[in-house]
C-alpha positions as CSV (number, residue, x, y, z in Angstrom):
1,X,11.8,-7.8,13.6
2,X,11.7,-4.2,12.0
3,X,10.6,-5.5,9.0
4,X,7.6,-6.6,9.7
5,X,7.0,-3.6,11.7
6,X,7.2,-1.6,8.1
7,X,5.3,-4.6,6.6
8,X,2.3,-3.7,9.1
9,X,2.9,-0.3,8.3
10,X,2.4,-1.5,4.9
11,X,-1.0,-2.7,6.0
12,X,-2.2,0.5,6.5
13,X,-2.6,2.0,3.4
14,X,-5.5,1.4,0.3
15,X,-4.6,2.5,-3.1
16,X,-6.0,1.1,-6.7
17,X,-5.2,-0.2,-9.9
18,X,-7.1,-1.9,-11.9
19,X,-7.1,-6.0,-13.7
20,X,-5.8,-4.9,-17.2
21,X,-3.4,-3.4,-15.8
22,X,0.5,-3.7,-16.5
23,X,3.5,-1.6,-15.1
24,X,4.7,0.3,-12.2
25,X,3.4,2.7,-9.8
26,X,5.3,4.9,-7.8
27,X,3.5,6.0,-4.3
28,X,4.8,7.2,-0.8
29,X,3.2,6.4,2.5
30,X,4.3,8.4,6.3
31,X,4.1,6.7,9.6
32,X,4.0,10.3,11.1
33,X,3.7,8.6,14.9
34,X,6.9,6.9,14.4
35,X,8.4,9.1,11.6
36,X,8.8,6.8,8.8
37,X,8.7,8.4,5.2
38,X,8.7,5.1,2.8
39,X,8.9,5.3,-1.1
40,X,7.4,2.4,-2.8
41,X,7.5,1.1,-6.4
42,X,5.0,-1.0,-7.3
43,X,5.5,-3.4,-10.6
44,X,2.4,-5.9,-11.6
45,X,1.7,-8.0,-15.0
46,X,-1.2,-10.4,-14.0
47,X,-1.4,-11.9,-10.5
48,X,2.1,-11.5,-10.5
49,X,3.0,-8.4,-8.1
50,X,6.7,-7.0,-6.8
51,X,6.8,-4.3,-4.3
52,X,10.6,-2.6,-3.9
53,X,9.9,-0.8,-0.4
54,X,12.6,1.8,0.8
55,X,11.6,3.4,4.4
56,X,14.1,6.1,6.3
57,X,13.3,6.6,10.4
58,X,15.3,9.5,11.2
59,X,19.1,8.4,9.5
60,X,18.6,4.7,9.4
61,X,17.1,3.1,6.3
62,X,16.1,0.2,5.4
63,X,15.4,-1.3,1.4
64,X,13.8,-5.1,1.3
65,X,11.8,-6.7,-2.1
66,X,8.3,-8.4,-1.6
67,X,7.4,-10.8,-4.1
68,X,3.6,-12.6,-5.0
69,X,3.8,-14.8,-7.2
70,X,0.6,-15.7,-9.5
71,X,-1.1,-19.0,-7.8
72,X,1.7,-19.4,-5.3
73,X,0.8,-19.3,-2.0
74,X,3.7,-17.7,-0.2
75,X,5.0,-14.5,-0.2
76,X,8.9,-13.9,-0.1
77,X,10.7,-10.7,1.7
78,X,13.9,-10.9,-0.2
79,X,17.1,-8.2,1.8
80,X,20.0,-7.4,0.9
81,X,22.3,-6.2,3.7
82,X,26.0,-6.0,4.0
83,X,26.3,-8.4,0.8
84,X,24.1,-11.3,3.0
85,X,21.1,-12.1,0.8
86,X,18.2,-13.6,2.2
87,X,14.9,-14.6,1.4
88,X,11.9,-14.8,3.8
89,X,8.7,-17.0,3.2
90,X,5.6,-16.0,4.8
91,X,2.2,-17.8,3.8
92,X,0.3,-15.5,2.1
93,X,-2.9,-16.6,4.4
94,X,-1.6,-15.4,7.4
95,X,-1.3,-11.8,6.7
96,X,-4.0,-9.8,8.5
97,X,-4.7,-5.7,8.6
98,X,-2.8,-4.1,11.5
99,X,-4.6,-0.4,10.7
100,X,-7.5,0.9,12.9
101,X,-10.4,0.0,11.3
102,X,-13.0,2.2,9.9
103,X,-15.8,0.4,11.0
104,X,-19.1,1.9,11.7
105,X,-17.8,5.1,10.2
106,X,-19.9,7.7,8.4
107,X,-19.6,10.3,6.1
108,X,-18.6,13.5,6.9
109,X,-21.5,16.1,4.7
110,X,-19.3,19.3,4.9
111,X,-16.1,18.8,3.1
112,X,-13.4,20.5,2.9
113,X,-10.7,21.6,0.8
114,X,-8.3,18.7,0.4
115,X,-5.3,20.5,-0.1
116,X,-3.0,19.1,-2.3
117,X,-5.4,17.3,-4.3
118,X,-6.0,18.9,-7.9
119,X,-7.5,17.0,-11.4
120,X,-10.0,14.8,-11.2
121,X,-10.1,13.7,-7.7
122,X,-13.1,14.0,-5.3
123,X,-12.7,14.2,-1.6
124,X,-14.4,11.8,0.6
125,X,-14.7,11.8,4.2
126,X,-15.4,9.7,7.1
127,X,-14.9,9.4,10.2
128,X,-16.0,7.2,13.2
129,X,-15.3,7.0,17.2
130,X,-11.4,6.9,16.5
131,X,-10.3,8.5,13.5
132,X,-11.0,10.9,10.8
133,X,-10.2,9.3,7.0
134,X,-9.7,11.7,3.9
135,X,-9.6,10.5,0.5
136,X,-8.9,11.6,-3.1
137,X,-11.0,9.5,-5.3
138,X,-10.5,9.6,-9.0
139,X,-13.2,8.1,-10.8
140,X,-11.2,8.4,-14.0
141,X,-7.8,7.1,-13.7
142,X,-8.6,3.8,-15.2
143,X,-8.2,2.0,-12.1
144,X,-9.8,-0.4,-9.7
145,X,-9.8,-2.2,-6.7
146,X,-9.5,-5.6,-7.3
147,X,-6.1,-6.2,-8.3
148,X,-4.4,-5.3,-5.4
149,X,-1.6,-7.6,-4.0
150,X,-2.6,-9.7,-1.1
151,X,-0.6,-7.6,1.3
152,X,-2.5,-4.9,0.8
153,X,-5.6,-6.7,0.5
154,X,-5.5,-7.6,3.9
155,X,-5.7,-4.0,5.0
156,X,-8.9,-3.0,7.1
157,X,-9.3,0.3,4.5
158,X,-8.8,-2.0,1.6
159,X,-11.7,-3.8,3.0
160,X,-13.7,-0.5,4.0
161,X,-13.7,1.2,0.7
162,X,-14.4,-2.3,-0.9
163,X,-17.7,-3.2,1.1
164,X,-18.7,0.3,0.3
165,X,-18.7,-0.9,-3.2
166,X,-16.3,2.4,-3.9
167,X,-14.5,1.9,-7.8
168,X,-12.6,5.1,-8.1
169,X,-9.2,5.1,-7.5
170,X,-7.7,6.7,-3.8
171,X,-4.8,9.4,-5.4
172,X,-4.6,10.6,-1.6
173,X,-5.1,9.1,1.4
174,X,-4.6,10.8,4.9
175,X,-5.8,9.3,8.4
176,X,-6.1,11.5,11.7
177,X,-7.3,11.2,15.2
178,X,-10.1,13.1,16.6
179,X,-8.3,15.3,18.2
180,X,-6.5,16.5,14.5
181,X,-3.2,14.7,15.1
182,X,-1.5,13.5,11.5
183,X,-1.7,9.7,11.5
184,X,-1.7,8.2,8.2
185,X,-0.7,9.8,4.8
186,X,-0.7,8.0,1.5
187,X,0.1,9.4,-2.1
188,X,0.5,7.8,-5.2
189,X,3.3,9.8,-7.1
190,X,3.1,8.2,-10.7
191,X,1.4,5.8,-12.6
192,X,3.4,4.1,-16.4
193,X,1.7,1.6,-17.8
194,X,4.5,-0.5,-19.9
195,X,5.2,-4.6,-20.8
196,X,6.9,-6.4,-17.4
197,X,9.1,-9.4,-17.8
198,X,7.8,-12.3,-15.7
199,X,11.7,-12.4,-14.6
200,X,10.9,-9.4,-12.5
201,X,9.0,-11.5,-10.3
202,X,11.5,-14.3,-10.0
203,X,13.6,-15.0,-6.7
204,X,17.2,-13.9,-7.7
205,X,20.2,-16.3,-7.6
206,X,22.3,-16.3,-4.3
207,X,19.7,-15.6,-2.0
208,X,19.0,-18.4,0.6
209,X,16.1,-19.3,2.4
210,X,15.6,-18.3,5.9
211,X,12.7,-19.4,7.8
């Protein structure tokens, strides 16, 4: 189903924010093998998370809602097409990293420009047997790791940067093969910190469960 093909997509990224936070965070990721250009808003207040994903591939778009709810188990895929409202459930335990992992990868000594990175952020490179990673760290955006949703949690880069014991916050993230080809790219627009209703993170009347 070509939604979870976007959710893997989905698992491909690592960005940060940190436990005290509360608001939304605007961020787009690019597929560029496949040529999808996605535009994420990301709402949190507590464990409570909402992700309102829109993704174009060429004309075609597609908008869908994830939902994690604080101590609930499941996550719910809510969409909205042609005036049918569904809702999907997917245990939040099953939801593994689909990106190529960086193991065994080691940093790259002479770095480069990063090009559109500017403030605060530091680039960091590695690379291993199968791709090149570039990151913007920020070690002052007030951010963390550990309060990521679960979805992206799972991700193998999530997991990299976090056994790595990394605490700045990836502004920029881009991913390429050996050979130079553009993978991977990742950028987190804005950042507003503001009060979130607990409604926001509530399953909307007229939706119906679909398994």
């Amino acid at each position: 189903m070509r939604y979870f093909n976007i959710i893997a997509f989905l698992l491909c990224s690592t960005f940060c924010l940190g436990q005290t936070f509360e608001g939304t965070v605007n961020f787009t990721m690019q597929n560029h093998a496949v040529g999808e250009d996605t535009k994420i808003v990301w709402t949190k207040k507590g464990d409570n998370h909402r992700l309102d994903v829109n993704t174009t591939v060429d004309t075609v778009q597609y908008a869908y809602t994830l939902l994690f709810q604080a101590n609930n188990p499941i996550m719910y895929m809510l969409s909205d097409a042609g005036g049918e409202k569904w809702v999907y459930e997917t245990p939040i335990e099953v939801l593994n990293g689909q990106d190529v992992s960086l193991s065994g990868a080691r940093e790259v000594k002479d770095l480069p420009a990063f090009g559109q990175v500017t403030g605060n952020c530091k680039s960091w490179i590695v690379e291993n047997a199968f791709l090149r990673g570039e990151f913007c760290l920020d070690d002052n955006a007030g951010l963390q790791l550990t309060d990521f949703p679960p979805l992206v949690r799972a991700a193998n880069y999530f997991r990299f940067l976090e056994k790595r014991n990394i605490s700045a916050t990836p502004i920029e993230i881009h991913t390429f093969d050996l050979e130079g080809t553009a993978l991977y790219s990742q950028t987190i627009e804005k950042i507003e910190v503001s009060k979130i209703s607990l409604d926001k993170f509530q399953i909307p009347e007229g939706y119906k469960v679909r398994k």
